[in-house]
C-alpha positions as CSV (number, residue, x, y, z in Angstrom):
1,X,19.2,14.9,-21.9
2,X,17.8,11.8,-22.1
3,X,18.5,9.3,-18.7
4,X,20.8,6.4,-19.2
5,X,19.0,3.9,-17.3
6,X,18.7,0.5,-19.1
7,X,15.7,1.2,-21.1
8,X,15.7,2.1,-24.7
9,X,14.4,5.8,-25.7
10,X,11.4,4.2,-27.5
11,X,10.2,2.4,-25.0
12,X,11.2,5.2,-22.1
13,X,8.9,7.4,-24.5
14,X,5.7,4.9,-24.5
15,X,5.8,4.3,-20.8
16,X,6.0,8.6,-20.3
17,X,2.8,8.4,-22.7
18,X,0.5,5.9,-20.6
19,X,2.2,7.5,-17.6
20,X,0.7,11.1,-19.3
21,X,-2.4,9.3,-19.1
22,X,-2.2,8.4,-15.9
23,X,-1.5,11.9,-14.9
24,X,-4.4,12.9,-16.7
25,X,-6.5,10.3,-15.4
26,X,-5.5,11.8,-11.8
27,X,-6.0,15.3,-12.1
28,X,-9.7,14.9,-13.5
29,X,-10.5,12.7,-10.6
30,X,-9.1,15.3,-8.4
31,X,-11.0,18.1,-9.9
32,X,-14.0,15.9,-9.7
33,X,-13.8,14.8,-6.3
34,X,-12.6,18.8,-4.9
35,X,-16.5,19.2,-6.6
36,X,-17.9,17.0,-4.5
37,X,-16.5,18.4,-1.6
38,X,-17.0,22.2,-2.5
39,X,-20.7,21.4,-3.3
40,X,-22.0,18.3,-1.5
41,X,-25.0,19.5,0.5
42,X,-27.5,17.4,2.4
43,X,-28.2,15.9,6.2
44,X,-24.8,14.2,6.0
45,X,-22.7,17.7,4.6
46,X,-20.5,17.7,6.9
47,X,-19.0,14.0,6.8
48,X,-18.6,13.8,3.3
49,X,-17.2,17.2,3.0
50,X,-14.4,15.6,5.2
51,X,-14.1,12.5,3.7
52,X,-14.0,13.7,-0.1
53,X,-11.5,16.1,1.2
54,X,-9.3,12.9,2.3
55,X,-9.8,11.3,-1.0
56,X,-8.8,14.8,-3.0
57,X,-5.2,15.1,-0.9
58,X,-4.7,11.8,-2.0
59,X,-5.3,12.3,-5.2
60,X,-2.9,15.7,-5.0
61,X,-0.4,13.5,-3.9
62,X,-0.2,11.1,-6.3
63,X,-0.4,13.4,-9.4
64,X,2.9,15.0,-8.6
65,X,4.4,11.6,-8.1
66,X,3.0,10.9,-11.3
67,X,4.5,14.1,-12.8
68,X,7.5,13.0,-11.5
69,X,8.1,9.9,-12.9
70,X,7.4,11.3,-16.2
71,X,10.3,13.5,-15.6
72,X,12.6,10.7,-14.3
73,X,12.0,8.9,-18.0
74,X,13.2,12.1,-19.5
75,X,10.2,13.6,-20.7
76,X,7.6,16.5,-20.0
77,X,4.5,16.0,-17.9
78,X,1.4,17.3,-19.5
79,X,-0.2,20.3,-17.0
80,X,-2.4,21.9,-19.2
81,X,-6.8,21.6,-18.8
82,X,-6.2,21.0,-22.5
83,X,-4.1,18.4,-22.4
84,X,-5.3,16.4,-19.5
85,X,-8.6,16.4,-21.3
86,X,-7.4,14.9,-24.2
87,X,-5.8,12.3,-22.6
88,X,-8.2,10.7,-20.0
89,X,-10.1,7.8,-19.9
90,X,-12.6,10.0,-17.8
91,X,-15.3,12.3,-18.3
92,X,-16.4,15.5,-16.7
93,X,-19.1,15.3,-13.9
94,X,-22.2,17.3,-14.6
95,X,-24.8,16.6,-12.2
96,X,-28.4,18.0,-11.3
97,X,-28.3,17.0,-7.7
98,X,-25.5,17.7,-5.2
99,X,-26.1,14.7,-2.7
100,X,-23.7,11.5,-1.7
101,X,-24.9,9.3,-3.5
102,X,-25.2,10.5,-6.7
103,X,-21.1,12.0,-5.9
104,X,-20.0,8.8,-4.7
105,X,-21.3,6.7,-7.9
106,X,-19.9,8.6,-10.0
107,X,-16.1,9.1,-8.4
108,X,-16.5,5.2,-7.7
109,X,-17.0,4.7,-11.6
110,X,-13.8,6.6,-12.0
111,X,-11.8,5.1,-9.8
112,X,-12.8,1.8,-11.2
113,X,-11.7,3.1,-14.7
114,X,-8.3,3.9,-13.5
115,X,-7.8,0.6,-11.8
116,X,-8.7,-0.4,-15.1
117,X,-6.2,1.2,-16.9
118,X,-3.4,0.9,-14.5
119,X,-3.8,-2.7,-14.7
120,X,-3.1,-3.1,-18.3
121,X,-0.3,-1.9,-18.3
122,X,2.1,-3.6,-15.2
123,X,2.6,-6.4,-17.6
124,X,3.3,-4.3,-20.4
125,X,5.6,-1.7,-18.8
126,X,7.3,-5.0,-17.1
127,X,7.7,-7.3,-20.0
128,X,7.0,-5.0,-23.2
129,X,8.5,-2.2,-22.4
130,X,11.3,-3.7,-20.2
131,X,10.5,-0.7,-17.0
132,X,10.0,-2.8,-13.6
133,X,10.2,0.4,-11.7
134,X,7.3,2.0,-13.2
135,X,5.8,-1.5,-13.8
136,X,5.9,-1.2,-9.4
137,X,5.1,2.1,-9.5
138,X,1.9,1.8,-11.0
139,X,0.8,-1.3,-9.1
140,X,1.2,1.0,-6.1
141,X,-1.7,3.6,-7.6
142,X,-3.6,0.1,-7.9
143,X,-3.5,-0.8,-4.7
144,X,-4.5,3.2,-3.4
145,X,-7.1,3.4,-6.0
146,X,-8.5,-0.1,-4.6
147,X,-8.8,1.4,-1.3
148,X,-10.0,4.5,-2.3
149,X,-12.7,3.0,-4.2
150,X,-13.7,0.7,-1.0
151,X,-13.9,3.5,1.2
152,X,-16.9,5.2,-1.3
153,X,-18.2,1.5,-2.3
154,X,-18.3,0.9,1.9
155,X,-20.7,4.4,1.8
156,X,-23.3,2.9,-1.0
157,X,-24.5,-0.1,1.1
């Protein structure tokens, strides 16, 4: 049953697709950072270990809020490998070295991406597709994903 909220069914669809992207988005930078913090190795082990493992319960947080919202506009969140890989903006890591550096580079690109992507859309959600709420919502994973991406920028210097 489709939610009676104020926002036509087109437009409640287009925002649950970007949204499905977003979710997508999310879970590959999840499964990339839990990488990093399965295999990084080096002097520094056991810091980063615990600091990608902040980053990746973050990360687990926000995809079921993601997930959620989709539900809210009335439609299905994608949770298939299959489907969140056709719908990323992101790539999948494959790396020949296991150390910071070359993790935090790469996850920094990422979030970068996302911030990215999130941000073409508050005005479009907002204005275009006439959805303030997840217009907020979204500008909320901005803000996250800012920090985020200071904390590993903070590491590079």
């Amino acid at each position: 049953m489709q939610p009676e909220i104020g926002i036509k069914s087109a437009n409640l669809s287009a925002v649950a697709h970007e949204l499905s992207k977003v979710l997508a988005d999310e879970f590959v930078l999840y499964t990339k950072t839990r990488n990093a913090h399965w295999n990084i190795e080096g002097p520094n082990f056991h810091s980063m270990h615990l600091f990608f493992e902040s980053q990746y319960q973050q990360l687990e947080e926000m995809i079921d809020e993601v997930a959620e919202r989709i539900r809210m506009l009335g439609h299905d969140a994608p949770a298939s490998l299959k489907q969140f890989l056709e719908l990323t903006h992101l790539t999948e890591m494959s790396r020949d070295k296991n150390d910071s550096e070359g993790f935090i580079k790469q996850l920094l690109s990422d979030h970068e991406t996302i911030i990215i992507h999130l941000r073409e859309n508050v005005n479009r959600f907002a204005d275009d597709l006439k959805d303030s709420s997840s217009s907020n919502f979204i500008t909320g994973f901005i803000e996250t994903h800012e920090k985020m991406a200071w904390m590993l920028r903070a590491h590079l210097k």
